[in-house]
C-alpha positions in Angstrom: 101.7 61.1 127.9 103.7 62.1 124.9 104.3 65.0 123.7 104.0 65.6 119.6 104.8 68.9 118.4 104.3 72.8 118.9 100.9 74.3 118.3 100.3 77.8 117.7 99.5 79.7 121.0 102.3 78.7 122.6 101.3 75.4 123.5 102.1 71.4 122.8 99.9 69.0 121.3 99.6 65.3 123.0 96.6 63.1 122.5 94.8 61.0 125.0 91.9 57.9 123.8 90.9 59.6 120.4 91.2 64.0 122.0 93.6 66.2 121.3 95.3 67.3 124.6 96.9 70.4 124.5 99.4 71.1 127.1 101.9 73.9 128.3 105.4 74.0 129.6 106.4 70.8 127.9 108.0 70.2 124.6 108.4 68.0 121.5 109.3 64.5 122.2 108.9 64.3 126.3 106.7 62.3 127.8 104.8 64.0 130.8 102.2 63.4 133.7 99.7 65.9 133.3 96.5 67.7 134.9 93.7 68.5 132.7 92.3 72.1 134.3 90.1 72.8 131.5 87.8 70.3 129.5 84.9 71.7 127.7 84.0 68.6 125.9 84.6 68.0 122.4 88.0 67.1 120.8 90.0 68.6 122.8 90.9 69.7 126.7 93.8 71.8 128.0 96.5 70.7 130.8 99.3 71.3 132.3 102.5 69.0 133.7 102.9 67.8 137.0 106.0 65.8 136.4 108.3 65.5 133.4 109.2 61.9 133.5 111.5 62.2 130.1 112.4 65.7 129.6 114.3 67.1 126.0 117.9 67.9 125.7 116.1 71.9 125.0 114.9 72.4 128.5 116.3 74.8 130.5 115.5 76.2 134.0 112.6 78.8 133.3 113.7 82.2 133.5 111.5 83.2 136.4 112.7 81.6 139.2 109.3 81.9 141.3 107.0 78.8 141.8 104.3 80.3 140.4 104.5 81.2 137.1 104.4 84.4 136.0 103.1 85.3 132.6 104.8 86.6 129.3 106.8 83.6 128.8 105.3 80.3 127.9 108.7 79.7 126.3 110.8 80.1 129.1 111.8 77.0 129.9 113.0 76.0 126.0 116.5 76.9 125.1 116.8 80.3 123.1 117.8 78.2 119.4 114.8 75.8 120.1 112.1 78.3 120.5 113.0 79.6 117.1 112.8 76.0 115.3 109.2 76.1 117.2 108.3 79.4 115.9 109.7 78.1 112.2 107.2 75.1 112.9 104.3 77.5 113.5 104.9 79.6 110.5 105.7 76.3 108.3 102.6 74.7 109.2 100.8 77.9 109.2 101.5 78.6 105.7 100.9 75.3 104.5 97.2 74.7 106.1 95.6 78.3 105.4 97.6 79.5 102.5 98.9 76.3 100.8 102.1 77.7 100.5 105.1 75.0 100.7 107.6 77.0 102.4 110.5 76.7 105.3 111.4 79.9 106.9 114.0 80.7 108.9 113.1 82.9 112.6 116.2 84.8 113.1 117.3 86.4 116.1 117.6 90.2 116.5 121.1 91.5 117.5 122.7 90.6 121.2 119.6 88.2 122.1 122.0 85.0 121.8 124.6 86.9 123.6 121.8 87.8 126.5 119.8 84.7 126.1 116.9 86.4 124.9 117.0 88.8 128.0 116.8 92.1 128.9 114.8 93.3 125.5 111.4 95.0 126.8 111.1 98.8 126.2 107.8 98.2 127.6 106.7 96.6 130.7 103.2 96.3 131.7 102.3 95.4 135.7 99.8 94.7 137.6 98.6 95.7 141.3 96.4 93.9 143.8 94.7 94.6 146.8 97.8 94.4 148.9 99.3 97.5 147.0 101.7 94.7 145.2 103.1 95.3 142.0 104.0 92.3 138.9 102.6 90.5 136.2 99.5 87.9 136.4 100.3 84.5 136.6 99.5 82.4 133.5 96.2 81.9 132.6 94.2 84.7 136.1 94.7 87.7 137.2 96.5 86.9 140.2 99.4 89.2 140.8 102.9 87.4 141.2 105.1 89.5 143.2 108.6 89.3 141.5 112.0 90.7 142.5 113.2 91.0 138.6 112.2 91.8 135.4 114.2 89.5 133.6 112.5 90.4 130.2 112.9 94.4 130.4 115.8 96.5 129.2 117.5 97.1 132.6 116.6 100.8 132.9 113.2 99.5 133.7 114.2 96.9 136.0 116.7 100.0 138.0 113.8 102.4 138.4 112.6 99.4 140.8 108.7 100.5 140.5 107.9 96.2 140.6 109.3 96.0 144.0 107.1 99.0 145.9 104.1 99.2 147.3 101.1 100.8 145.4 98.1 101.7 147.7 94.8 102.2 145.3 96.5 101.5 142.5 95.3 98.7 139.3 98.2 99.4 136.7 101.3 100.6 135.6 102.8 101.0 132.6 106.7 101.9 131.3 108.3 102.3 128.2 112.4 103.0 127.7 113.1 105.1 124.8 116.1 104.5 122.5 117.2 107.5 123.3 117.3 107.2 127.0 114.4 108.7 128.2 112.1 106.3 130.7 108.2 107.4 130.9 105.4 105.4 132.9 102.0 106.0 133.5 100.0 105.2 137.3 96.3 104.2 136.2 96.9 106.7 132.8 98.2 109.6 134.7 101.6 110.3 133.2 105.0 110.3 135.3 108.6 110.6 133.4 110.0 112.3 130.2 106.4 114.2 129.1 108.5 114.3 125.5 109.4 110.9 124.6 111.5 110.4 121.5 112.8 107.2 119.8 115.6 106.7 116.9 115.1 104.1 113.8 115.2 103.7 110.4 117.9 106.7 109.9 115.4 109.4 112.0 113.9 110.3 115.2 110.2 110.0 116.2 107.9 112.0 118.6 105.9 109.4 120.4 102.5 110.5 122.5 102.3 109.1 125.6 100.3 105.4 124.8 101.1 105.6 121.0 102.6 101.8 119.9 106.1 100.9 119.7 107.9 98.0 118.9 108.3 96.5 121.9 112.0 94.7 121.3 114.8 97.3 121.9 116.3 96.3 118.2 112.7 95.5 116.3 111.8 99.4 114.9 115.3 99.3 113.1 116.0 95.6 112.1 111.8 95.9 110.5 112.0 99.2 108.7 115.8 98.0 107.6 113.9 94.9 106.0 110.8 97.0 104.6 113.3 99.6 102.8 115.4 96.4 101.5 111.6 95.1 99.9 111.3 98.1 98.6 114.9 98.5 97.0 114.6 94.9 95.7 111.1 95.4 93.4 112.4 99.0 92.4 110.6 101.3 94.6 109.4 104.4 92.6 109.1 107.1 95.8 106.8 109.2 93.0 104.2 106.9 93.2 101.0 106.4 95.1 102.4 105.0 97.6 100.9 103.9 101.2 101.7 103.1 104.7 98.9 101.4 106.1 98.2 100.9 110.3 101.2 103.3 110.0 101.1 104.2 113.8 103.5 107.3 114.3 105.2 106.8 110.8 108.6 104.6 111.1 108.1 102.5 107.6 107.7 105.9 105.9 110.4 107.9 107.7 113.1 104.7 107.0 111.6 105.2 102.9 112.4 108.9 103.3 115.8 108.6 104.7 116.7 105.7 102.1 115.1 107.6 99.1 115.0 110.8 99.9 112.7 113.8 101.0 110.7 114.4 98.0 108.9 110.8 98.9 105.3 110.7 98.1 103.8 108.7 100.4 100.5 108.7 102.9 99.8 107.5 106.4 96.9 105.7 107.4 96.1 105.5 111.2 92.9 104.9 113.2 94.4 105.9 116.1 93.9 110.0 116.4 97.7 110.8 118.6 98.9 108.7 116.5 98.3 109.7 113.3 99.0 113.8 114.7 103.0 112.0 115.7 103.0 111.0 112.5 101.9 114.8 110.7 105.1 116.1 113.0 107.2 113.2 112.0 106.9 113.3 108.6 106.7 117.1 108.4 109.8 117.6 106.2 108.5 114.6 103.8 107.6 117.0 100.8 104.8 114.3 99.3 103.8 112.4 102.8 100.4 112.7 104.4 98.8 111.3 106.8 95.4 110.9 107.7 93.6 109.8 111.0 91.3 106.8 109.5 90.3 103.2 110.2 92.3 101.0 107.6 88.9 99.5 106.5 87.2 103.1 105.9 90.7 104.3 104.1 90.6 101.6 101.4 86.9 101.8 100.9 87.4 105.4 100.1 90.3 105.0 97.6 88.4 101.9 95.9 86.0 104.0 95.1 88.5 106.1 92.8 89.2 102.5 90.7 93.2 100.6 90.9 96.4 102.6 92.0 98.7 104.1 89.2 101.1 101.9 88.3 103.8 100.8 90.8 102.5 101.8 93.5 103.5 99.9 97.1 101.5 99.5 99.9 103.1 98.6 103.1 100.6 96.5 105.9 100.9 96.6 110.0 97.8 94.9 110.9 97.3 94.0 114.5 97.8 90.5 115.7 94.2 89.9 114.1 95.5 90.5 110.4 94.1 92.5 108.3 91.1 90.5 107.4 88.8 89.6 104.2 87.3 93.4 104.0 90.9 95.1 103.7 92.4 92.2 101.5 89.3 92.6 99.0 89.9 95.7 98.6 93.7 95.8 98.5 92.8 93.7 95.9 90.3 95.6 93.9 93.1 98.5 94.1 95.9 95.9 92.8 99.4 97.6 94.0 102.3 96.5 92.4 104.4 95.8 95.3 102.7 94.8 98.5 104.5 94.3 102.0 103.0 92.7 104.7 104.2 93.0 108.1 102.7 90.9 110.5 103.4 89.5 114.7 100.6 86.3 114.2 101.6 83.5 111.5 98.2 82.2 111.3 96.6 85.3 110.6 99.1 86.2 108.0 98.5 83.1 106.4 94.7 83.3 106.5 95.7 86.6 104.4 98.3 85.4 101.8 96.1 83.1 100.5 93.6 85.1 98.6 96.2 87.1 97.9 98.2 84.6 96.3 95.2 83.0 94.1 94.8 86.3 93.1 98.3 86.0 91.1 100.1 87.9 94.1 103.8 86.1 94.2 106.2 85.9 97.1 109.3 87.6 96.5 110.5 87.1 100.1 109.7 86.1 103.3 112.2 86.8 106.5 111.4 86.8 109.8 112.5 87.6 112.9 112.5 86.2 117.2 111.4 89.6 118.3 109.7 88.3 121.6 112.2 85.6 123.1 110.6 83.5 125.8 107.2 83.8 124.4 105.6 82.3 121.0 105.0 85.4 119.4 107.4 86.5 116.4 107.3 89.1 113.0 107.2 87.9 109.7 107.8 90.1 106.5 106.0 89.1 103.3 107.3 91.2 99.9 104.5 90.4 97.5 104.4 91.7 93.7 102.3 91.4 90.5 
């Protein structure tokens, strides 16, 4: 079977008597025996290879070294320069199909991955444990535990405190996060173990985080986004007295990088659904003379401030939707409010697209695009959209 080109998901499109076959753990150009292990009817099944018979010059041995599969990196097995042409083929054909937009973007690495082969990144590790009391990440595609001697992915104080290779009687999850500063926390089925204070440093200042609030997870991602958000912001003129928002704002990073590039007396408010969150971002943002922030679904935010007619003139709103985008209800009414400067942030291509395009018939313009490999070894990347009036 050959193999045709990268599909979003993290999978390879091949076709087989009229179907779409999508299959994983292959790559453009190869031709492959493979097993169908899911066929629903309709256009399309799902397999997987059981022999490359021409393989690309871009494969590599995968970088778990274990039979089985483990999960978390469906790229593993493409070199590092070739899963960001991929990821550039995603976005491209993303943008074209949902927000016909003609454009070529280029996924750029984040500092020291080509020197570590995409390696060694994760500040936050996630495992699993089974009946036996053994702890790893599922296997691709079930919720069978693989029992793995490294953590090839993780930031290598995570992989020294060892907690992968011991044995955890009555135990279902575990979770740990590395802190640029140093400090390692994990939680055993929610109960808290580590650094009770956990504190990280971007954008020019230092963050409180609750235990569970969201993080990037790439050791270099907080910085290298709020570095590009602030240069958006520089580039259309950024007014910090304004009415300006941070929206999804999680524990305040794109505001706190605004503050320390334009100063203190930044007006500015924080929208967060999630309740610790929003209360790390009151004491992060304390000595930001004009910043709020306010514990509130996106959706119910933006319905509220709609009601009050448009923003004041040049005003920027700054997005972090979940991998779901932000959706038709919030873009309506971003719209309705009409911001001068808009900046999307987003970690799924198709669901940014989905969203650029009623933003763009809506007379929205793209003043720049960048993004970034900020998950090597998987499909998932960010993508920064400055849009303006």
């Amino acid at each position: 079977m050959q193999i045709e080109k990268v599909a979003h998901g993290g999978i390879f499109v091949a076709r087989h008597e009229g179907r779409v076959v999508f299959v994983s753990h292959v790559l453009p150009d190869e031709i492959a025996k493979v097993r169908v292990f899911e066929d629903k009817g309709g256009s399309f099944c799902r397999a997987e290879p059981v022999e490359i018979v021409q393989a690309s010059p871009d494969r590599v041995p995968h970088i778990w070294k274990n039979a089985e599969l483990a999960g978390g990196a469906e790229f593993g097995h493409i070199k590092l320069s070739r899963q960001r042409e991929l990821k550039a083929d995603v976005l491209q054909e993303g943008l074209a199909r949902f927000a016909g937009i003609d454009l070529r973007v280029e996924v750029r690495s984040a500092p020291g991955d080509d020197e570590a082969n995409g390696l060694g990144y994760r500040t936050r590790v996630q495992l699993h444990v089974d009946e036996n009391g053994d702890a790893g990440p599922y296997k691709e595609r079930s919720h069978d535990v693989v029992r793995v001697k490294k953590l090839p992915l993780a930031v290598a104080d995570i992989e020294e405190l060892g907690l992968h290779t011991k044995n955890w009687q009555d135990v279902k999850k575990i979770e740990i996060a590395y802190s640029s500063t140093g400090q390692i926390q994990w939680t055993i089925d929610k109960k808290l173990k580590g650094e009770e204070k956990f504190i990280e440093r971007a954008g020019g200042r230092t963050f409180r985080l609750s235990a569970g609030a969201f993080w990037q997870v790439h050791k270099e991602a907080a910085n290298l986004l709020a570095a590009e958000v602030v240069a958006m912001a520089k580039a259309q003129n950024f007014d910090s007295q304004a009415q300006n928002y941070d929206l999804y704002g999680g524990v305040g990073l794109f505001s706190g990088a605004l503050a320390s590039a334009f100063g203190l007396d930044l007006k500015i408010t924080t929208v967060e659904a999630a309740k610790n969150a929003a209360e790390d971002a009151r004491r992060n943002l304390v000595d930001i003379k004009g910043a709020k922030s306010i514990a509130l679904p996106t959706e119910r935010f933006l319905d509220e401030l709609a009601s009050h007619g448009k923003l004041k003139a040049k005003s920027t709103v700054i997005i972090d939707p979940p991998r779901a985008g932000a959706g038709k209800h919030v873009i309506e009414r971003l719209l309705e409010l009409s911001p001068a400067h808009l900046i999307y942030v987003a970690c799924d291509p198709i669901a940014l697209s989905r969203d650029l395009k009623p933003l763009t018939e809506a007379g929205y313009k793209i003043a720049k695009i960048a993004s970034y490999d900020l998950f090597p070894h998987t499909h998932h990347f960010e993508t920064i959209v400055s849009l303006v009036k």
